[in-house]
C-alpha positions as CSV (number, residue, x, y, z in Angstrom):
1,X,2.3,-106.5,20.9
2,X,2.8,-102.9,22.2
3,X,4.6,-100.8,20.6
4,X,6.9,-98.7,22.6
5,X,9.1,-96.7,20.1
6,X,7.2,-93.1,20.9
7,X,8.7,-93.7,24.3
8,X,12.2,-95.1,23.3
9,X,12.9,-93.0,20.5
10,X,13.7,-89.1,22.0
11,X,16.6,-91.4,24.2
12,X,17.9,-92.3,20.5
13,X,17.4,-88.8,19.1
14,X,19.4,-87.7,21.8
15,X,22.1,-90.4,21.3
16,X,22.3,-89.7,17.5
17,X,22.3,-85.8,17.6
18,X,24.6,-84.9,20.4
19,X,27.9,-86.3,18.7
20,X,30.8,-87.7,19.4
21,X,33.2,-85.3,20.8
22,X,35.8,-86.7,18.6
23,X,38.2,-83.9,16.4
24,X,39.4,-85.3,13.1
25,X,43.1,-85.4,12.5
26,X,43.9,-81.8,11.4
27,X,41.1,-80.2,12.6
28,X,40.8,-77.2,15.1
29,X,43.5,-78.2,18.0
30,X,45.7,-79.4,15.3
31,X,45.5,-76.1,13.1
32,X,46.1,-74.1,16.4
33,X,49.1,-76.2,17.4
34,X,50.8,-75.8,13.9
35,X,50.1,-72.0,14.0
36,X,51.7,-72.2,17.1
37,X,54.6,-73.5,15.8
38,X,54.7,-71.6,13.1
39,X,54.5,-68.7,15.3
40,X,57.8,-69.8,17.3
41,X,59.6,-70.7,13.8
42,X,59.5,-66.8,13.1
43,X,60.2,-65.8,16.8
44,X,63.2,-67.8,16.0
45,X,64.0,-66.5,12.5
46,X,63.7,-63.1,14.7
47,X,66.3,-63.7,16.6
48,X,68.8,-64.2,14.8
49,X,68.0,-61.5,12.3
50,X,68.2,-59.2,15.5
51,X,71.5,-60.2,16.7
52,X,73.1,-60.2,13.1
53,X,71.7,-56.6,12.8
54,X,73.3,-55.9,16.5
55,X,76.4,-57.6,15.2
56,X,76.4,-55.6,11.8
57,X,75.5,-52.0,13.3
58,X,75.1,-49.5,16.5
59,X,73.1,-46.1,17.2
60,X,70.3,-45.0,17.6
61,X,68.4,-46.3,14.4
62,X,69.8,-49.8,15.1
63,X,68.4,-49.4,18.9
64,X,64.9,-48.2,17.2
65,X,64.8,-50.9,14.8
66,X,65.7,-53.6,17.8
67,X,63.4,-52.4,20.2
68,X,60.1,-52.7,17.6
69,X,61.8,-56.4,16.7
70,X,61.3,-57.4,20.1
71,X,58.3,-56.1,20.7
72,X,56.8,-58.4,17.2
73,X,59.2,-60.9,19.2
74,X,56.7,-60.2,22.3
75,X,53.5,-60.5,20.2
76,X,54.9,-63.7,18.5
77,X,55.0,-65.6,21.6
78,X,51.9,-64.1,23.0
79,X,50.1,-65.5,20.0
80,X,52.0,-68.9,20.3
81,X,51.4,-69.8,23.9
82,X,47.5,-68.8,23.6
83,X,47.4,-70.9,20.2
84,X,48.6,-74.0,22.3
85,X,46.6,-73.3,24.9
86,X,43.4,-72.4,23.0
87,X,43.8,-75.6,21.5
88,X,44.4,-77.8,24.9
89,X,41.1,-75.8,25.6
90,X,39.3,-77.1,22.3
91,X,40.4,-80.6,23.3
92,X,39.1,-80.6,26.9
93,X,35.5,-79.4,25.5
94,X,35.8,-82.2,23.2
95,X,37.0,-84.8,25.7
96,X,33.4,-83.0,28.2
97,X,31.0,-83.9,24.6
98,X,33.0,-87.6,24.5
99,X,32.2,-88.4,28.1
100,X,28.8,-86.5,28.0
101,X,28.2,-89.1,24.8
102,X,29.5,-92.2,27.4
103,X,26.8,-91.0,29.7
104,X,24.1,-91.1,27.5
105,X,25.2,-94.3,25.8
106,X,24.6,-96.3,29.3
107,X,21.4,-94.3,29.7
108,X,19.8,-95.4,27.0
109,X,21.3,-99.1,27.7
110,X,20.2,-98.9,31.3
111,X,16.2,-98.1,29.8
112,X,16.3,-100.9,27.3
113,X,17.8,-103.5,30.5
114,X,14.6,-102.2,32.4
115,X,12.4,-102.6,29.5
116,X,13.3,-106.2,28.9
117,X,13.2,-107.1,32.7
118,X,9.8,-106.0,32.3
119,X,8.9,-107.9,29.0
120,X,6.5,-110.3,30.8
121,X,3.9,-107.9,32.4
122,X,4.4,-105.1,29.0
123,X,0.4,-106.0,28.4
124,X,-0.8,-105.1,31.6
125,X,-1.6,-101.6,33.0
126,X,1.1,-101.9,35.8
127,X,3.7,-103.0,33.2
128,X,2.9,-100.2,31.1
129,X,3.1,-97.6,34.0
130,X,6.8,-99.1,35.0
131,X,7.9,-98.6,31.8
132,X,6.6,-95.1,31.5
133,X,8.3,-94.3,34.8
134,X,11.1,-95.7,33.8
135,X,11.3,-93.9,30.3
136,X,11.0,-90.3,32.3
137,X,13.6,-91.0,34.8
138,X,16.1,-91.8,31.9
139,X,15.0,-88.8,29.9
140,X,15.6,-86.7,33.2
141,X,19.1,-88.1,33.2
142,X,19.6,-87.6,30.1
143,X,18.8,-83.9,30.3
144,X,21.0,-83.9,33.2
145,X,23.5,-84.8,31.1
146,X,22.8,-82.2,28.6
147,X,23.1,-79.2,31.1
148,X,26.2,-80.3,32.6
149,X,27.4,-80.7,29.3
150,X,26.1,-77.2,28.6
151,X,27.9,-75.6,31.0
152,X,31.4,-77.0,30.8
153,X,31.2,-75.9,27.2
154,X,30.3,-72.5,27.9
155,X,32.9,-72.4,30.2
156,X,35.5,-73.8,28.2
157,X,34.2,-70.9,25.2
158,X,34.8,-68.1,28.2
159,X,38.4,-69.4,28.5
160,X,38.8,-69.2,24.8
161,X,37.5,-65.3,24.8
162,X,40.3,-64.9,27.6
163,X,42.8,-66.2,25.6
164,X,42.5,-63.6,22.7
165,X,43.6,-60.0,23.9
166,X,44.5,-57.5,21.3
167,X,48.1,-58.3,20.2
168,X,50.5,-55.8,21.1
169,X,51.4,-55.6,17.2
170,X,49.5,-54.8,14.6
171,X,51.5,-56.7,12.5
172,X,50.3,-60.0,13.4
173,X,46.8,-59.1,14.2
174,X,45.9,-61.5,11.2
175,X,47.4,-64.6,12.5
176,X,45.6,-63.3,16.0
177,X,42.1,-63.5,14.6
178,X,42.9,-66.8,12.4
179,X,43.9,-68.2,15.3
180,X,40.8,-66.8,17.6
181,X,38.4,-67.8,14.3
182,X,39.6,-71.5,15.1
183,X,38.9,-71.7,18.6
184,X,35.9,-70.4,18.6
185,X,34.3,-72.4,15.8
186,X,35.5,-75.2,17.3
187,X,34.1,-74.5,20.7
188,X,30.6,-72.8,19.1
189,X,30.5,-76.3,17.5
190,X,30.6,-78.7,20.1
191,X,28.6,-76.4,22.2
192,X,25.8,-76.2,19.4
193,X,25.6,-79.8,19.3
194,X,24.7,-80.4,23.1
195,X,22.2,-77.0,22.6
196,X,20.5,-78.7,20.0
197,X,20.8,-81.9,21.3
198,X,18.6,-80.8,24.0
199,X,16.6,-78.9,22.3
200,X,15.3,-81.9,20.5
201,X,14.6,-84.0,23.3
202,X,12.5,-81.6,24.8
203,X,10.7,-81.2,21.8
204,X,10.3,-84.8,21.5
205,X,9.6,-85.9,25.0
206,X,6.5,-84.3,25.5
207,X,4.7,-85.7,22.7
208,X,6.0,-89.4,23.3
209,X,4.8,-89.3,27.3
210,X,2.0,-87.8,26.4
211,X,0.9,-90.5,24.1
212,X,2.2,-93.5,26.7
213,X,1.0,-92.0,29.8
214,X,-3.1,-92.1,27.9
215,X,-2.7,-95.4,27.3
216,X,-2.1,-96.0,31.6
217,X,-3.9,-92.8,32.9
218,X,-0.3,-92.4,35.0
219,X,1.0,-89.1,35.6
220,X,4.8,-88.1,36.5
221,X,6.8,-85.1,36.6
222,X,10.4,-85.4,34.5
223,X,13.4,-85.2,36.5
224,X,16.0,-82.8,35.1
225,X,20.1,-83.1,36.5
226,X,22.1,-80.4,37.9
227,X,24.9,-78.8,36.3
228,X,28.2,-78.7,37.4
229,X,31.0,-76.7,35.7
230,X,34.7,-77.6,35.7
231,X,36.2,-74.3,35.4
232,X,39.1,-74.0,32.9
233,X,42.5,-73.2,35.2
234,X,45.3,-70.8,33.8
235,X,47.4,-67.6,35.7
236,X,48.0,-64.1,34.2
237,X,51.8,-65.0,35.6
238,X,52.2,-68.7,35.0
239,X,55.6,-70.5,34.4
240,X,56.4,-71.5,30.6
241,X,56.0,-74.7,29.2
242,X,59.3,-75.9,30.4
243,X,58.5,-74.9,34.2
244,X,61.1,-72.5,34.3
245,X,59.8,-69.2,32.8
246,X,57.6,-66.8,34.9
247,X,55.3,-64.5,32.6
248,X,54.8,-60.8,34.0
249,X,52.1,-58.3,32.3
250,X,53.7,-55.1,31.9
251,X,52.2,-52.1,32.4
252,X,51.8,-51.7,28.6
253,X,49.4,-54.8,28.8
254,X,52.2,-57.0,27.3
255,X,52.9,-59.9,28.4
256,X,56.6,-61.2,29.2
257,X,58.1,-64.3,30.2
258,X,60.9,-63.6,32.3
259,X,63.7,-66.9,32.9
260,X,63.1,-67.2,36.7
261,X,61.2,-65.5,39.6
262,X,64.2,-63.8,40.5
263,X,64.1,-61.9,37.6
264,X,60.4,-61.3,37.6
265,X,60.3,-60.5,41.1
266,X,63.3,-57.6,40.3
267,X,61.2,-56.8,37.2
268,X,58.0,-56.2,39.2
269,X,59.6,-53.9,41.9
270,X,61.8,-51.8,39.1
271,X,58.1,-51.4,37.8
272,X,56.6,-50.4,41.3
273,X,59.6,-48.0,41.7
274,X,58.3,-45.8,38.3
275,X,57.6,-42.0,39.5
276,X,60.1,-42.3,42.0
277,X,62.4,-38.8,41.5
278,X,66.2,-39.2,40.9
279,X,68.3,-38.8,43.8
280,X,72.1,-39.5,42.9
281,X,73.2,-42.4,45.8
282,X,69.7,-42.9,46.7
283,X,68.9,-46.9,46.9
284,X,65.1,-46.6,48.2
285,X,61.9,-45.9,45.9
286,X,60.9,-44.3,49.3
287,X,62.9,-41.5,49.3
288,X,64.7,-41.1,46.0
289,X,66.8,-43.3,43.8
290,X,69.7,-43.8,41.4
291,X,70.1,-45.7,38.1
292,X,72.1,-48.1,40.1
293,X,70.3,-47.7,43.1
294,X,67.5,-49.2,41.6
295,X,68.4,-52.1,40.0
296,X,70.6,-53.1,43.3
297,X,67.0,-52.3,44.9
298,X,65.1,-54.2,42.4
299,X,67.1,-57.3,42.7
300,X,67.8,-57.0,46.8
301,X,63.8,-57.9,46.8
302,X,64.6,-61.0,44.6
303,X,67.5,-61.9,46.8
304,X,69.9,-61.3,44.4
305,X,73.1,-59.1,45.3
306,X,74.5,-57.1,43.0
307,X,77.3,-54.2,43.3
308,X,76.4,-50.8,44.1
309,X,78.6,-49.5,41.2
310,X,76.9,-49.3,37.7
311,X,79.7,-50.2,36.1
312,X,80.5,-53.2,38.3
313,X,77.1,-54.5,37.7
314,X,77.7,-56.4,34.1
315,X,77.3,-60.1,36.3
316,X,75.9,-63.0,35.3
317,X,76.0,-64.0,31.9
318,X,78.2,-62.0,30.0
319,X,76.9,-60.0,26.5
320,X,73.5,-61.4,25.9
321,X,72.8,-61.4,22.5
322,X,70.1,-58.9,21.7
323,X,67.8,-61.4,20.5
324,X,68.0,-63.2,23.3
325,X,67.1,-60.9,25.6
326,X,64.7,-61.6,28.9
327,X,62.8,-59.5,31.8
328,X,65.2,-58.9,34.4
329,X,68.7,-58.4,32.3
330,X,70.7,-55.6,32.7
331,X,72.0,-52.9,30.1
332,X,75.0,-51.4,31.7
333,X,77.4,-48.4,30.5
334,X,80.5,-47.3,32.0
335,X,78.5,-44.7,33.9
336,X,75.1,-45.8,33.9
337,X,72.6,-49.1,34.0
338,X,69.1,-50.3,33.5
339,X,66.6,-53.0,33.7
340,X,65.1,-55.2,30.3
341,X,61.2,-55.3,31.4
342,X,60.1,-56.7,27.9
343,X,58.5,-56.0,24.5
344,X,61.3,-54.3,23.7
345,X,61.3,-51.6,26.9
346,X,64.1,-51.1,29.7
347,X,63.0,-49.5,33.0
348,X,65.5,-47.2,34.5
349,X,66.6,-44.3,37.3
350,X,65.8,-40.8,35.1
351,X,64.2,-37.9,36.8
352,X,61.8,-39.9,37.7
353,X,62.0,-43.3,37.1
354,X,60.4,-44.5,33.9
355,X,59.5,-46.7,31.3
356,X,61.4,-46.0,27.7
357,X,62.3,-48.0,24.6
358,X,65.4,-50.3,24.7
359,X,68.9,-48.9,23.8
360,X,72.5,-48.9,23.5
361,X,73.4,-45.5,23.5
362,X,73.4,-43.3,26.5
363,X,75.0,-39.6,26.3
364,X,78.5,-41.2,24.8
365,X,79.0,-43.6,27.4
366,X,80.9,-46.7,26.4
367,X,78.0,-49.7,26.4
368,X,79.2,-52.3,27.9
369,X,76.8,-55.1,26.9
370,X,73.6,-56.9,28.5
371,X,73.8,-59.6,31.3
372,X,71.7,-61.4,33.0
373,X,72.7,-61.5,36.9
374,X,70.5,-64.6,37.7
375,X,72.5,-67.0,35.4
């Protein structure tokens, strides 16, 4: 009886090396999923400190201390949206090993079906040849299999280094590089296993046809698949998890999540207008501009009407708690107003406009409160 295990076997050590694809309860997606949430429990726990600080004391050192809060706030969520999505990013290069596993499963099935079809005429020269040729064609899909495989992985690991800017605070750079650490090992790991899974078969193959093709004196060349990427999908500005958030990078690198595209939209032209010089009445970046001015401006390109007055501007939502603020609400004074950006920033009509940290106190002007004109 012939023995074909030399030409069998590299489609087993294939099958038994490259893994299942299959993460254990608790492993990476589920440590970056309770980081996450985590990470929101003390975005939370922010919060509320901020407004009972804000309900406890005014000036400027309470306006300092709340602007840095929000800007951890900022980071905090940062790191909690990439956790969850580094982790859907883990589970879709799992789910690419699990189907690449599938694949190789019927390869190896569809060479042993061909091998017994061919059980009676194994002893003869032409038997020996079909089986050969058979036995490269399935290696060649297999490899096929392990390029494609490959190559989602290293895409998926890409989307993972996209997902880990430097936070904005240094503060939580630790729970930043846990989380990165997880990720990455996770999708080093799965891609390792296809690498070497490859690797093996190659080094196997050659040896195993070798030896089968003397015993015909048939010659074939190996057939190799062609890889084909899914790349992973995501938007610097994509909505939040509940479809109604819009997330803006500031100019800062920051990135915000404002509550709708009204808001962003009057976030991003406030931002477009910085540099523009003060002009008292002025309502166009063009020419010149007031505090006023500009938010009216801003919002006009969201389609969003407000008063020309500063004062007559506190619309919306009345008194938005501090901790609760979002891109696009308004600080107004009795003589004076300006736009929330974000990570604890306000943009707003100076000589020129600019970018400064958030406040309550404005040359002895009564503060009125924040609102939010798109609620």
């Amino acid at each position: 009886m012939i023995d074909l295990s030399g030409v069998v076997q590299p489609l087993y050590d294939l099958l038994s090396s490259f893994g299942s694809g299959v993460l254990a309860a608790g492993g990476p997606s589920d440590g970056l999923r309770t980081t996450s949430s985590e990470l929101d429990g003390i975005h939370e726990l922010g919060r509320t400190g901020i407004n009972a600080v804000n309900n406890a004391w005014d000036g400027n050192a309470v306006d300092a201390a709340t602007a840095k809060a929000l800007r951890v706030q900022t980071s905090s969520a940062t790191l909690s949206d990439n956790g969850n999505e580094m982790a859907t990013v883990v589970d879709q290069a799992a789910a690419y090993v699990q189907t690449g596993q599938k694949e190789l499963d019927g390869i190896v099935n569809s060479f042993l079906t061909d091998v017994s079809a061919l059980t009676p005429v194994l002893a003869t020269p032409a038997g020996l040849t079909a089986v050969v040729a058979s036995a490269i064609d399935h290696i060649g899909q297999g490899m096929g299999v392990v390029g494609r495989v490959q190559d989602e992985l290293g895409t998926q690991t890409a989307a993972i280094h996209e997902l880990t800017p430097a936070p904005s605070s240094t503060a939580l750079a630790g729970v930043s590089s846990g989380a990165t650490g997880l990720a990455s090992s996770a999708s080093s790991g799965l891609l390792s296993t296809a690498a070497s899974a490859g690797s093996s078969l190659l080094g196997t193959v050659s040896s195993a046809v070798s030896s089968a093709m003397s015993d015909t004196g048939t010659s074939k060349a190996a057939a190799t698949g062609s890889a084909n990427p899914q790349p992973a999908t995501g938007s610097a500005e994509s909505g939040s998890a509940d479809g109604t958030g819009v997330k803006i990078t500031l100019p800062d690198g920051s990135t915000v999540e404002a509550p709708n595209e009204e808001a962003a939209t009057a976030v991003r032209s406030a931002i477009g207008a910085v540099g523009t010089p003060y002009v008292w009445g002025g309502n166009d970046p063009g020419s010149g501009i007031d505090c006023s001015g500009l938010t009216k401006y801003a919002y006009g390109e969201a389609g969003v009407e407000l008063p020309r007055l500063a004062q007559e501007q506190h619309i919306g939502h009345p008194q938005v708690s501090p901790g609760d603020l979002k891109p696009g609400d308004l600080a107004v004074w009795d003589g004076h107003v300006a736009m929330v950006v974000g990570n604890g920033q306000l943009v707003e009509a100076g000589d020129p406009v600019s970018i400064s940290s958030i406040r309550t106190e404005n040359s002895g002007m009564e503060f009125y409160g924040y609102y939010r004109p798109t609620s």
